[in-house]
C-alpha positions in Angstrom: -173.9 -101.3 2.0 -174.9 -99.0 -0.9 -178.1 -99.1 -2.3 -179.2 -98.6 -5.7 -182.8 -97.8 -7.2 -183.1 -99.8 -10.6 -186.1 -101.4 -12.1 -188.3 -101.3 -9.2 -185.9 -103.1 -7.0 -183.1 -101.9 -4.2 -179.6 -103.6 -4.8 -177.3 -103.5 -2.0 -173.1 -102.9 -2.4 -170.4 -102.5 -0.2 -171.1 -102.5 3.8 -172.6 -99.0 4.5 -176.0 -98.3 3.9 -176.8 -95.3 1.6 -180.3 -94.5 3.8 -182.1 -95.4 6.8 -185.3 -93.6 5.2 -187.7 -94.7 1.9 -190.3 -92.7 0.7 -193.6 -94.7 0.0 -194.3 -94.6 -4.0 -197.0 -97.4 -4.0 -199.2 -98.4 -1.1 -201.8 -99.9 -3.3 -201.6 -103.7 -1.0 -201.9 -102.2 2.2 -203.2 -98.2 2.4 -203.6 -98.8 5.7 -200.0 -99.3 6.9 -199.0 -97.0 4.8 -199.1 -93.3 3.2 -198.1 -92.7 -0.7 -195.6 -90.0 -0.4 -194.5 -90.2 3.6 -191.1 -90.6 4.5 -190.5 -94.0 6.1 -187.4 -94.9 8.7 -186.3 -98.7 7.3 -184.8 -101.5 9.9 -181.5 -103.4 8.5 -182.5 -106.8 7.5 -180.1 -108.5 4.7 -182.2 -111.7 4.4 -185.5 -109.6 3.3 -183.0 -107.1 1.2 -181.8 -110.5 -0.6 -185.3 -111.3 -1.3 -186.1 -107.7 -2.7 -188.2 -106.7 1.0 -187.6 -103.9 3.1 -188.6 -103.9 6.9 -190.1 -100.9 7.3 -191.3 -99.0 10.5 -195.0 -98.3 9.3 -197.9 -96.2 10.6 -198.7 -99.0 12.9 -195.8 -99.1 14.7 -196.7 -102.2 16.9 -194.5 -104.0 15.8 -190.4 -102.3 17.2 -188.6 -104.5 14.6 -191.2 -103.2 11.8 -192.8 -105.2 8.8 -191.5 -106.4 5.7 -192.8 -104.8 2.1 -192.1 -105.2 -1.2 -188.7 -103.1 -2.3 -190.8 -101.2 -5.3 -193.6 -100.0 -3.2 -190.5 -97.6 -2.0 -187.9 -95.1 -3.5 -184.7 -94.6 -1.1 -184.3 -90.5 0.2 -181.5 -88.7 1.3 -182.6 -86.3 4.2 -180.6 -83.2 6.0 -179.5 -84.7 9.5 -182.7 -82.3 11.4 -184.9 -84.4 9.3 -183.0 -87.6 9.7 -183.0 -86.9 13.7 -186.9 -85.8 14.0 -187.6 -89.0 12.3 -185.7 -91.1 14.9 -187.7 -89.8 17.3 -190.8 -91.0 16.3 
């Protein structure tokens, strides 16, 4: 599936997804999970994307199948395929 940024919100299309990484743009409900600015790796999860949530592998990473957050607290990133594999790694 495709997803779109618009009004604070992701909207999914189609079947492939656009990116498997989010950048955080507001952390203001939870500063300790997570970093304004850092690059984030997302888990797919099409109930929470219905419901305008994103699972998210956050900084503490106890959790394998990550948490759920609020779409707006992210924007989505494109990254070259180094960054995209370094990330995977973590």
């Amino acid at each position: 599936m495709r997803r779109e940024y618009l009004d604070d919100s992701f909207i999914s299309h189609g079947r492939n997804r656009m990116s498997d990484f989010v950048i955080c743009i507001n952390n203001d409900s939870n500063p300790a999970s997570l970093i304004l600015g850092k690059v984030y790796r997302t888990v797919p999860d099409a109930e929470a994307e219905a419901h305008n949530m994103l699972r998210i592998i956050d900084e503490d990473r106890s959790e394998p199948i990550g948490y759920l957050y609020p779409a707006a607290m992210f924007a989505p990133i494109e990254l070259p395929d180094a960054a995209k594999r370094a990330l995977m790694a973590e």
